[in-house]
N, C-alpha and C positions, 0 to 999 in steps of 0.2 A: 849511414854514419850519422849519428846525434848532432845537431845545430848548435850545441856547448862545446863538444869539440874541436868545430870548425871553428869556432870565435869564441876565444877565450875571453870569460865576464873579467870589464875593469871594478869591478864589485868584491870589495876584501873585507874582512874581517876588522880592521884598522877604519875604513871608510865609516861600518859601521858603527864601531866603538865612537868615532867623531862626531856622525851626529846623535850620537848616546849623549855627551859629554856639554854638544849645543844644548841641545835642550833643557839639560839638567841644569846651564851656567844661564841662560836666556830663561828659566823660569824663576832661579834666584833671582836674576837681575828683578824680572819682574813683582815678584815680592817686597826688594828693596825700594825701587822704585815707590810702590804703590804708598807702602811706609812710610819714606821723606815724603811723598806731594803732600801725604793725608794730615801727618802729626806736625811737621817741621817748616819746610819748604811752601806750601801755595794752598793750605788748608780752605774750606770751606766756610767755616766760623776761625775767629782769632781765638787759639789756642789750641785748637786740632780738629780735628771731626770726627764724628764714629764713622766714617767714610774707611776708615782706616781699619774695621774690621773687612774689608771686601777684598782684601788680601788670604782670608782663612781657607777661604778651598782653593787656592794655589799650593796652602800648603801640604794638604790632604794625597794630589797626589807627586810629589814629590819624594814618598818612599818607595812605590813601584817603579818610579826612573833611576832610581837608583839603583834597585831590584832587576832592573832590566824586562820587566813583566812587558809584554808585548800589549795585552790588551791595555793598561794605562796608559799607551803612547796612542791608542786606538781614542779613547774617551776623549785623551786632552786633548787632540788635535780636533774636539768638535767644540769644545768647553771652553777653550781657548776664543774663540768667536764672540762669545758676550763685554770681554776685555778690551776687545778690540773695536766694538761696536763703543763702549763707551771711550775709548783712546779717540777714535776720530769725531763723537760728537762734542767731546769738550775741545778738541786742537782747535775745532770751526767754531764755536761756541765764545770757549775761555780768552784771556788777555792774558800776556809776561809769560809768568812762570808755570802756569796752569797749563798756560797753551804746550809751553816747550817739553812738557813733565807729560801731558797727553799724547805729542809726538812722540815721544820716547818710545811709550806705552803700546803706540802703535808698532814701530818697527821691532819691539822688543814681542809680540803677539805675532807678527809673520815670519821672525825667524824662527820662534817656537814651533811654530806649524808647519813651518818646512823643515826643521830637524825631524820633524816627530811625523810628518809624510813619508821622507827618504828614508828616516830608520825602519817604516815597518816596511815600506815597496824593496827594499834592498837587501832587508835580513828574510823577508820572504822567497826574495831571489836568490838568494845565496844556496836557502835550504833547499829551494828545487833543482837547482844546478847540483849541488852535491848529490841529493838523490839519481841522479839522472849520470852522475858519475859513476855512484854505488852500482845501478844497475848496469851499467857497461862496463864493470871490472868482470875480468874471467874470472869463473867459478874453480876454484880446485874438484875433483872427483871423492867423495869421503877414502877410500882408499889411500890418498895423497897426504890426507890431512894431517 
């Protein structure tokens, strides 16, 4: 007997749409974010910074999340790391607002990479459990069919 039949996955289709939907809402966030600290909020120079271009390949992959494309959830959960690298040297680094806008940036960078972890480990799991389903349906005989 198959180990998917004996223990039915709590792994749904829904589970993963949700963290389809993290990631997608946690990569805006982080966009916006990066916006206000750069242009508005805790700039760099008084009146904004080109820091505020470093928001651009956030944006980039933001259509294959939407897309659902598997391998962009693969990339950004690596790409995602340099974001985060700069979120925690400025939180220890900056004062005020800088500090609080780089915390964000932090937690807003590890729920990204935990959506975008669970959605490929769980849409991967799903597809082999249903495989493993397919092959343990009975066959009709062609005569039956």
């Amino acid at each position: 007997m198959n180990n998917s039949t004996q223990n039915p996955s709590l792994i749904s289709p829904i589970s993963i749409e949700i963290t389809r939907w993290v990631a997608v809402i946690s990569l805006l966030a982080l966009i916006l974010v990066g916006l206000l600290w750069e242009l508005w909020l805790a700039p760099l120079r008084e009146g904004g910074s080109w820091w505020a271009l470093k928001v651009l390949p956030l944006c980039w992959p933001l259509a294959g999340l939407l897309k659902n494309r598997m391998y962009t959830y693969r990339w950004v959960s690596l790409m995602i790391w340099l974001y985060f690298i700069e979120g925690v040297v400025r939180a220890w680094g900056d004062k005020g607002w800088s500090a609080g806008l780089a915390m964000a940036e932090t937690i807003l960078c590890v729920l990204l990479f935990a959506a975008c972890a669970f959605h490929v480990r769980w849409r991967f799991q799903l597809a082999r459990e249903t495989a493993a389903l397919a092959d343990d349906a009975p066959t009709l005989p062609p005569s039956e069919i």
